[in-house]
C-alpha positions in Angstrom: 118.7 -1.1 -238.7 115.2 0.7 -238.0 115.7 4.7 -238.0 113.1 4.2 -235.3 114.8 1.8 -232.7 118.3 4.1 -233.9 115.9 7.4 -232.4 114.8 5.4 -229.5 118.4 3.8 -228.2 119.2 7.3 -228.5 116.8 9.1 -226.1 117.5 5.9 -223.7 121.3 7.1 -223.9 120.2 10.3 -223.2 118.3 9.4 -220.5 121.3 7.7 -219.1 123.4 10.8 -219.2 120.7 12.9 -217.8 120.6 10.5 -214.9 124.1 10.5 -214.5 124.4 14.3 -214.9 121.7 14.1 -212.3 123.2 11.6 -209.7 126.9 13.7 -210.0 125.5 16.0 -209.1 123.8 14.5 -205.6 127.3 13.4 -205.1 128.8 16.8 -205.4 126.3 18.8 -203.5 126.6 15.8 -201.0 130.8 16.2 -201.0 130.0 19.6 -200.5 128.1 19.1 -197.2 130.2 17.0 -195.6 133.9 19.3 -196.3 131.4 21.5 -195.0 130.4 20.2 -191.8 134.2 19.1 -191.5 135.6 22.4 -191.5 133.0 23.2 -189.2 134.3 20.3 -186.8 137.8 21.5 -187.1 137.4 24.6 -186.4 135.4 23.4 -183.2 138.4 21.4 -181.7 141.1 23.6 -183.0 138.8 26.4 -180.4 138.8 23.5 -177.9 142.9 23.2 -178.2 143.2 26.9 -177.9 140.6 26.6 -174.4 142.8 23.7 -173.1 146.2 25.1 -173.8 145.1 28.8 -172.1 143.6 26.4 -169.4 146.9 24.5 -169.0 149.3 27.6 -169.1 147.2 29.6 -166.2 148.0 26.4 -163.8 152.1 26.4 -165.0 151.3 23.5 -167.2 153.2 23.3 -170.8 150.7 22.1 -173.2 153.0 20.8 -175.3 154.8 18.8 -172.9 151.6 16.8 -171.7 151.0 13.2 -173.4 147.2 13.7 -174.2 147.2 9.9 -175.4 146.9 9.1 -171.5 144.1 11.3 -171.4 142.3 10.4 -174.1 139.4 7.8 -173.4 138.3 5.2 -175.5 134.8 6.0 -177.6 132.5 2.9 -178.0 129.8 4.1 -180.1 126.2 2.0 -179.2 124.0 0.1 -182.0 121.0 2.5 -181.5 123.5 5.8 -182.1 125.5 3.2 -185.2 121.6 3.2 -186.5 120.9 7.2 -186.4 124.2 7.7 -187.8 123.8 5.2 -190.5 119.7 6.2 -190.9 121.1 10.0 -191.8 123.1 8.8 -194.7 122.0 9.0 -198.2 120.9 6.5 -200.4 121.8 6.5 -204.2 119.7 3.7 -206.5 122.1 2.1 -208.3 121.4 3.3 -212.4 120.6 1.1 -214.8 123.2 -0.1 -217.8 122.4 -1.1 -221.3 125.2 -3.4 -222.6 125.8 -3.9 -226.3 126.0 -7.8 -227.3 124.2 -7.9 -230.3 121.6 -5.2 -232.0 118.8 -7.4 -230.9 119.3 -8.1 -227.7 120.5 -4.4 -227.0 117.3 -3.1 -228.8 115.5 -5.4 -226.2 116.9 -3.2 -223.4 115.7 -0.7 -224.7 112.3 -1.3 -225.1 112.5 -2.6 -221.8 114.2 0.7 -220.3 112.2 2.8 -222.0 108.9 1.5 -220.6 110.6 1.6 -217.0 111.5 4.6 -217.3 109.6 8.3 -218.4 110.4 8.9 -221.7 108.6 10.6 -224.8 109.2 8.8 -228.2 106.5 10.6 -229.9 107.6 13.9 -229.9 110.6 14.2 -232.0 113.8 12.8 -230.6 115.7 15.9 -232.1 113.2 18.6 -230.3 114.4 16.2 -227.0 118.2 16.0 -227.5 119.0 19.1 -228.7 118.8 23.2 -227.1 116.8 25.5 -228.5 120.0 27.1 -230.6 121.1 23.8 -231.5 117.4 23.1 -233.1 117.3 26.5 -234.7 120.8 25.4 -236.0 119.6 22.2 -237.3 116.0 23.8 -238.5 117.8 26.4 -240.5 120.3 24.0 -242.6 117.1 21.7 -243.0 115.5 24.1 -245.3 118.9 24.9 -246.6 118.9 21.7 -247.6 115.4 20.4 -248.3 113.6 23.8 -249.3 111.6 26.8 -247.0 107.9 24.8 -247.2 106.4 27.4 -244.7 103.8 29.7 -245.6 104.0 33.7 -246.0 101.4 36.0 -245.3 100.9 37.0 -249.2 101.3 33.2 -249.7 97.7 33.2 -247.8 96.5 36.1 -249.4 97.6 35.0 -253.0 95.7 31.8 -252.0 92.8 33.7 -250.9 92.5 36.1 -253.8 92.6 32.7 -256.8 89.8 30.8 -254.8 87.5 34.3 -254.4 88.1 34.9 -257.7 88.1 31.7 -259.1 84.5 31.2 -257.1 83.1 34.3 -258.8 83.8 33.2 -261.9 82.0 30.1 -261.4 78.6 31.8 -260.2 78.9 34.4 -263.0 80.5 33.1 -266.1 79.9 29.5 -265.5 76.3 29.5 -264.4 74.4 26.5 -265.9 74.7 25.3 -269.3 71.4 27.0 -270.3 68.5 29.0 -269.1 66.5 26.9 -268.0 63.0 26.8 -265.2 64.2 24.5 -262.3 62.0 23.9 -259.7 59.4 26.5 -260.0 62.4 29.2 -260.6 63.9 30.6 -263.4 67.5 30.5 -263.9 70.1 32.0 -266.6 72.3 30.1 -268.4 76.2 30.6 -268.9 77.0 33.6 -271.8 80.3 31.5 -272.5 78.5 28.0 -272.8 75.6 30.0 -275.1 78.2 31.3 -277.3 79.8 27.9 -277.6 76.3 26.0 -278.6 76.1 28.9 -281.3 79.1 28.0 -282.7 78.8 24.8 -283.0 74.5 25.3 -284.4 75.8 27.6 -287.5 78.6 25.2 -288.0 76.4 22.0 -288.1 74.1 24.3 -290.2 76.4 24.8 -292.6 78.8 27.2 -291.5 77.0 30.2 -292.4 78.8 32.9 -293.9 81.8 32.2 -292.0 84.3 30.6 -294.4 86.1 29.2 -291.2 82.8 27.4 -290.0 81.8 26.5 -293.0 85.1 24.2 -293.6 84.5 22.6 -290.3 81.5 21.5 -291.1 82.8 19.8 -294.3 85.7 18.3 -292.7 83.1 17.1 -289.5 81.4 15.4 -292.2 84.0 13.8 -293.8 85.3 12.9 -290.5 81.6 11.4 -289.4 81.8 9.1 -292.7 85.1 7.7 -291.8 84.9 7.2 -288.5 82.7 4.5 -288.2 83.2 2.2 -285.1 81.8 -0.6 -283.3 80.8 1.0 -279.9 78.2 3.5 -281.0 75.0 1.5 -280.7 72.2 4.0 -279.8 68.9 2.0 -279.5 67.7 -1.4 -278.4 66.8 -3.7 -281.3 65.0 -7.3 -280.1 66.0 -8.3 -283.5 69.9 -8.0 -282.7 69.8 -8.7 -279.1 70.0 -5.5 -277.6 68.3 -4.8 -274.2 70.1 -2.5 -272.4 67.6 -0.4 -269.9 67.7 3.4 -270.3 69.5 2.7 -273.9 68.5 5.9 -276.7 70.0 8.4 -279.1 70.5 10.9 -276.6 72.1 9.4 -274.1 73.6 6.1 -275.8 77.5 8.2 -275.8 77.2 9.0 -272.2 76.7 5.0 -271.4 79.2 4.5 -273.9 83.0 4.6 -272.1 84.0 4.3 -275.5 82.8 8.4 -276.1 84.1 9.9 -273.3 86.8 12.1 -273.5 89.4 10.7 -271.5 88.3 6.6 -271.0 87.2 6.5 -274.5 91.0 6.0 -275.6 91.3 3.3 -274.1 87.9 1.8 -273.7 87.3 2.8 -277.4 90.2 1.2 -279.0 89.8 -2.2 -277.0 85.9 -2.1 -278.2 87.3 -1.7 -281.9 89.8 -4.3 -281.4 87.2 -6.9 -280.0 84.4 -5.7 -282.4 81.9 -4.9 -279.4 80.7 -2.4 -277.7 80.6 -1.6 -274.0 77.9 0.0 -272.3 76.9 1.0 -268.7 73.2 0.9 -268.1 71.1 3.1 -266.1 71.4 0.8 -263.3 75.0 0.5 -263.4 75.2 -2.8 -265.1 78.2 -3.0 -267.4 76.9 -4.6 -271.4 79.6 -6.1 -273.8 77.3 -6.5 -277.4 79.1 -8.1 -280.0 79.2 -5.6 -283.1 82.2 -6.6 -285.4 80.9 -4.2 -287.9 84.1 -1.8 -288.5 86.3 -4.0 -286.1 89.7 -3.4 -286.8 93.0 -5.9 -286.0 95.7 -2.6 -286.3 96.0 -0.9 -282.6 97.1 2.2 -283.9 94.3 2.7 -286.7 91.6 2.1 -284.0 93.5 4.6 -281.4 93.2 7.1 -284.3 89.8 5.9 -285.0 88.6 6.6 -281.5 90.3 10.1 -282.0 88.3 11.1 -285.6 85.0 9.2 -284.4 85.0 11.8 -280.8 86.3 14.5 -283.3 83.2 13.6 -285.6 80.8 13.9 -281.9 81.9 16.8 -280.6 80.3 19.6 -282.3 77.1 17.8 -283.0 74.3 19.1 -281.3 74.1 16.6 -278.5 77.8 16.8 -277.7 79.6 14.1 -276.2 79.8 14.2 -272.4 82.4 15.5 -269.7 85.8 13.8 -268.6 85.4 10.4 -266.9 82.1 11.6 -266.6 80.3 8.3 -267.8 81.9 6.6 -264.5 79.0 8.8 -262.9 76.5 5.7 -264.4 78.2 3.5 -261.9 76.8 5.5 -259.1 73.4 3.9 -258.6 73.2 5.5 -254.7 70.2 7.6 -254.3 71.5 11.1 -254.4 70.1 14.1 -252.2 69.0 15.8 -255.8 65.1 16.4 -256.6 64.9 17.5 -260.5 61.0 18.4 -260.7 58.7 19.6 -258.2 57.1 17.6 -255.8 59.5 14.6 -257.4 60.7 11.9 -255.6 65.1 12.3 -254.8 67.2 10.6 -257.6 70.2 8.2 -258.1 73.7 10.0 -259.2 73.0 7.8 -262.4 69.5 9.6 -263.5 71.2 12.9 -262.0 73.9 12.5 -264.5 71.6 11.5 -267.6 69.2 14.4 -267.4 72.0 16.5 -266.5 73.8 15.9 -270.0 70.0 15.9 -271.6 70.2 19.8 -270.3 73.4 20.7 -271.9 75.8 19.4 -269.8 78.5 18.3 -272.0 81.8 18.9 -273.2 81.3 22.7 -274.5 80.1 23.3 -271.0 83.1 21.7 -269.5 85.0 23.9 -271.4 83.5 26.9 -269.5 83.7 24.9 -266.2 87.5 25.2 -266.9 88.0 28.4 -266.6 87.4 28.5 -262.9 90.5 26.0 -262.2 92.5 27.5 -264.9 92.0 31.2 -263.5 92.9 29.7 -260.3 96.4 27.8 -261.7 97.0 31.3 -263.6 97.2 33.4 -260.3 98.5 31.0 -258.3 101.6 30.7 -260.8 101.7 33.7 -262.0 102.4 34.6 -258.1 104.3 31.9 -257.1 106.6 32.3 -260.0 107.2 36.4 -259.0 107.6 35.6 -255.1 109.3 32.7 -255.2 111.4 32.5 -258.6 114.6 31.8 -256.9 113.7 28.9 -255.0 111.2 27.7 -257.7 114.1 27.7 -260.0 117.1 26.9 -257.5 119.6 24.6 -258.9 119.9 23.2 -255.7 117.6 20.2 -255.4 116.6 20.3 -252.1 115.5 23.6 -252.2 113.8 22.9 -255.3 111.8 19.9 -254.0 110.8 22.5 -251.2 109.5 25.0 -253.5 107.5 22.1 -255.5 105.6 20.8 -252.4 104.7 24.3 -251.2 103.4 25.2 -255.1 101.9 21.8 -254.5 99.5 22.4 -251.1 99.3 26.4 -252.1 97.1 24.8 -254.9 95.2 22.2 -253.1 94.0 24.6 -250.7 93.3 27.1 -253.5 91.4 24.0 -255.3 89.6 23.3 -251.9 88.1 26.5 -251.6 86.7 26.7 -255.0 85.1 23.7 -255.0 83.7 25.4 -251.6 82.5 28.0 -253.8 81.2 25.4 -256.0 78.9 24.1 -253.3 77.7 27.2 -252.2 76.7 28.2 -256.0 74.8 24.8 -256.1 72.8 26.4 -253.3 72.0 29.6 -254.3 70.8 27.5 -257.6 68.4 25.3 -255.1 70.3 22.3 -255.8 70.2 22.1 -259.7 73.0 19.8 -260.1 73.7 21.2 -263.5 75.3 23.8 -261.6 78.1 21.3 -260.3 81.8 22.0 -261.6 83.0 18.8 -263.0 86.4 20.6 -264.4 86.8 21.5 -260.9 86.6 18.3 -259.2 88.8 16.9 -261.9 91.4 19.9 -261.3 91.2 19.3 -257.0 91.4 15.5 -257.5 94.9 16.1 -259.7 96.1 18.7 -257.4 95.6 16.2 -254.6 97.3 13.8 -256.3 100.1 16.2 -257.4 100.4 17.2 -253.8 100.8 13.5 -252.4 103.7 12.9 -255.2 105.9 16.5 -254.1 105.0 15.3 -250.5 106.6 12.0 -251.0 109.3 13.1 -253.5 110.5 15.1 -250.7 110.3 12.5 -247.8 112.5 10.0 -249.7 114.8 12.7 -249.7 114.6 13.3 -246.3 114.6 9.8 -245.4 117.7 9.0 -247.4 119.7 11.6 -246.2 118.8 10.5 -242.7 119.3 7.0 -243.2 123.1 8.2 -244.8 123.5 9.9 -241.7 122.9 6.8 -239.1 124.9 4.7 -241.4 128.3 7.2 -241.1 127.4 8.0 -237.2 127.1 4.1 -236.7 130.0 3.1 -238.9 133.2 1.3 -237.4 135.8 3.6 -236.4 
């Protein structure tokens, strides 16, 4: 049985009752009319008796003692006064029955009466069936047993306070990867980033006279001989049969899958499996090059092997690029971004490759993260002091309640900072260099997280509704 034809046969029986309540009382107000009128009739004749008797007694005439049958004359009532009489009475509708043969054909009758008849099955049926206590009632051991999801004013403000923040730390901290002239202005580049790209320069340079860098260096070395693989082809060679447009050092990892961050461990150790190497060109074209150089048959050694070779990368001057942020090369659209003046506007693939050109790479992520970690810090931080109990409730309703509002308190948090995000794009004329990749990572996993609480709690819902119908409709 369908919760929904369960809700609707049950505002059709309570549109039945209503009627009924309704049509009882016609009747009653109707009784009440006539025993009126009738007591006014017999208290008419009973004056009439009085008149007669007093009449009778003044002439020497017993009342009591005359046969009034004999007197009485016969009423014949004509058809036009049978019409008025019958014209006055009222007329009741006869009200319609639903009879129960079998669920379909009684689910039939339903539909039917409920077209024929004025009632609401969108709003919900318990808003319709129930008084406002009763709902209040029914509202209050819903989040007793499901959790509180509504929103307090400091739940707002706490909100309020992580995206503000979170935003100001994205147009101060974050900036752009470097300083940099963009369109006839000149722009300053992100401290954090900076100190970052220092790091990693006296490391590459030999560590310096920091004992620390300097055996990072040595073990990036030893890691860059040893993680050889076949999906790091960086230049076009007519020789091998290479022709991949847009194809150079400097951007060959960014059109690799294999090098990013996140698809790389998966794209990479399939490559080194198959012995090739996958690359997406600058026009979005996807290139499988056979390369069995350093092919490997063992799953697990080439997993590790993507791990050392993006290891190996990452401190190298040119970096390796963002989070799923080679899937950017499949974006051929042209984009509303103009990088030099007077230029012409740009696909999102060209954005993206001169945006890793300009720094825009992993150690730059890493600064783009602090704006959606500050923002999970507060928001956790807060939620965990104003809401422990529920948060941590060992009942499970209430802690599926607590989950979905941590859940939308953070995707509305996460939605406002990547507001903030677009408005610092602005007051940066449109450099996409100052976009927050971490960010839209963060708002598209909240969303997500969101969507799974949401429907977590719904099954619950749903189940214990569907338990309900079951035990109300059971066989007595």
């Amino acid at each position: 049985m369908d919760t929904k034809d369960a809700e609707k046969a049950a505002l059709a029986l309570h549109h039945q009752t209503a009627a009924a309540e309704d049509r009882l009382a016609e009747l009653t107000d109707h009784l009440t009319d006539l025993e009126a009128r009738q007591r006014a009739e017999r208290a008419r004749l009973d004056a009439l008796a009085a008149a007669s008797a007093s009449l009778l007694g003044r002439i020497g005439v017993n009342a009591a003692a005359v046969d009034h049958s004999a007197l009485r004359p016969a009423v014949t009532l004509s058809p036009a006064e049978l019409h008025a009489i019958d014209a006055n009475l009222p007329r009741f509708e006869p009200l319609a029955a639903l009879t129960f043969d079998s669920w379909e054909d009684y689910r039939g009758q339903v539909d039917a009466y409920t077209r024929q008849h004025p009632i609401d099955t969108e709003t919900d049926p318990l808003l319709q069936l129930l008084g406002p206590r009763r709902i209040a009632e029914v509202n209050r051991r819903f989040r007793a047993s499901f959790g509180d999801t509504r929103w307090t004013r400091w739940d707002y403000a706490a909100v309020g306070v992580a995206a503000a923040l979170a935003s100001l730390v994205d147009l101060l901290l974050v900036r752009i990867p470097q300083d940099m002239t963009f369109l006839g202005k000149d722009y300053t580049g992100s401290p954090v980033t900076k100190l970052l790209s220092q790091t990693a320069d006296r490391m590459t340079e030999g560590g310096g006279d920091s004992p620390l860098l300097q055996w990072l260096e040595a073990a990036r070395g030893k890691l860059e001989g040893a993680a050889k693989v076949p999906w790091d082809l960086s230049t076009n060679s007519a020789a091998r049969g290479i022709d991949v447009p847009g194809l150079r050092p400097a951007l060959h990892r960014l059109m690799s899958p294999g090098h990013d961050p996140a698809l790389g461990f998966v794209s990479g150790t399939l490559d080194t499996l198959r012995g090739v190497c996958t690359l997406i060109d600058r026009h979005g074209k996807l290139h499988v090059i056979d390369n069995p150089t350093h092919q490997l048959n063992n799953p697990f050694t080439a997993f590790i092997g993507v791990i050392v070779h993006l290891l190996s990368d990452l401190t190298t001057k040119a970096g390796v690029q963002p989070p799923f942020f080679t899937l950017t090369q499949l974006l051929t659209q042209q984009s509303g971004f103009i990088l030099k003046t007077n230029g012409a506007r740009v696909t999102y693939a060209d954005a993206a490759r001169w945006m890793v050109t300009h720094g825009y790479t992993v150690g730059h992520f890493a600064t783009m993260s602090l704006v959606p970690l500050l923002t999970e810090l507060i928001l956790r931080v807060y939620f965990n002091l104003a809401h422990f109990d529920a948060l941590y409730d060992a009942d499970a309703g209430a802690y599926l309640g607590a989950g979905v509002k941590l859940a939308s308190m953070r995707l509305m948090a996460h939605s406002l900072a990547a507001s903030g995000n677009f408005l610092k794009m602005w007051l940066y004329g449109w450099n996409p260099l100052a976009f927050n990749h971490a960010q839209l990572i963060a708002l598209a996993t909240t969303f997500l997280a969101f969507c799974k609480a949401e429907a977590k709690r719904d099954h619950a819902i749903e189940a214990a509704l569907t338990e309900g119908w079951e035990r109300l409709l059971a066989p007595r």
